[in-house]
N, C-alpha and C positions, 0 to 999 in steps of 0.2 A: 392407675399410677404406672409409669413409664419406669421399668426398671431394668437395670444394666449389669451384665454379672461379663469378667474377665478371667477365664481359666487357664490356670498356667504350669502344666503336667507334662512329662517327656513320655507317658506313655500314652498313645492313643486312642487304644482299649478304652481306658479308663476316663480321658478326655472326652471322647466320646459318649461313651453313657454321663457322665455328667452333664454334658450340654444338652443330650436330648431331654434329661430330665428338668432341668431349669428353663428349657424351650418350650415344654407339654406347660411350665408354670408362668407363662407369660413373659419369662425374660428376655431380653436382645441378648443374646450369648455370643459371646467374641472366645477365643480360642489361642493358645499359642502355647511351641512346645519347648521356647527356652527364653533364657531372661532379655536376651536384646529385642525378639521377636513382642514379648509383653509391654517392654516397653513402648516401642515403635506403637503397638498399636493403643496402650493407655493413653497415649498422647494426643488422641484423633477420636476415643471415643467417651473419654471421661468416667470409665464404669463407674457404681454403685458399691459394688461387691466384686472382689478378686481373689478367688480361692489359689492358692497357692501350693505347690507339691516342696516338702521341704527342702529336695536335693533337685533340680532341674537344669539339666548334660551336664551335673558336676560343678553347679555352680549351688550355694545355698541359697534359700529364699529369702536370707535378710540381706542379700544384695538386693532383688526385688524391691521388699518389701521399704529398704533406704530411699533406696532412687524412687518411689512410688511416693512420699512421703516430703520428698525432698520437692515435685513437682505442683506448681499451685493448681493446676487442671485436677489432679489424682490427691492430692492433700486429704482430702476430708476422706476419700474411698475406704470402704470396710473392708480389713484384712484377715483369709483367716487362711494360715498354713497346715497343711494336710502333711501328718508326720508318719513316721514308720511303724511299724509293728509291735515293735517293741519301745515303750512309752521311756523315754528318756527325760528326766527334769532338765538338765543344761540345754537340751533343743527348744523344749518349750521355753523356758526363759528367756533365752537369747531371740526367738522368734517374737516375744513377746514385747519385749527390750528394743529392739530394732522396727517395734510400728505395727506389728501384728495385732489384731484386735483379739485373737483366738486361736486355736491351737486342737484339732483333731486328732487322735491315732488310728491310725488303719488297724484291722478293720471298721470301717465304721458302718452305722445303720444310715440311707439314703433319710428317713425323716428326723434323725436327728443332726442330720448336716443343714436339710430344709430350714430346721425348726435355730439353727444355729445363725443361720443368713438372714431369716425373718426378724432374730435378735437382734446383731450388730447390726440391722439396718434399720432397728427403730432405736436404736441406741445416737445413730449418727445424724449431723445436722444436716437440713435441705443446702444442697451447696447448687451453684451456678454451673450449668455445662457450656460457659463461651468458653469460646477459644482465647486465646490469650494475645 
């Protein structure tokens, strides 16, 4: 199965081990380090899966995660916002609220993020990647 993960973190550290780790699992990993950039490129590649960092250059991920939602290529894509530290209800909700399928807190363990993306993507229906 051909599978598509879009990450979208302003720090590259972190960006980076992410996608090598989803690259080692078979995925097409696409990368971007703020919300205009994610979008530009969800529009061209249709992920699957779009981890999300919850604050990215100061923008929140439910702007993302609207315009991700609002577009018929990215409609059906599993969202899951990767939150801070310190586990905040209002972020979750609101992330949740605005199209998010899930909701991480840093720290997290790398198999329960896997085991999280392996979820919301058997959760989600087979969608079309034409273009529009």
């Amino acid at each position: 199965m051909d599978r598509s993960i879009l990450i979208v973190y302003d720090d590259a550290t972190t960006r980076d081990l992410l996608a090598a780790n989803f690259d080692a699992l078979g995925y097409r990993v696409s990368c971007a380090g703020n919300v205009a950039e994610a979008n530009a490129l969800a529009s061209t590649i249709a992920p699957d899966v779009v981890l999300l960092d919850r604050i990215v250059k100061g923008q929140p991920a439910l702007v993302c995660a609207r315009q991700l939602r609002s577009e018929q290529r990215t409609a059906e894509a599993a969202i899951i916002v990767i939150g801070s530290q310190v586990p905040k209800d209002p972020d979750a909700v609101v992330a949740l609220d605005s199209g998010a399928d899930d909701y991480l807190t840093t720290p997290f363990s790398m198999k329960v993020l896997l085991a999280r993306v392996e979820a919301v993507m058997r959760r989600r229906p087979l969608h079309s990647k034409t273009t529009s």
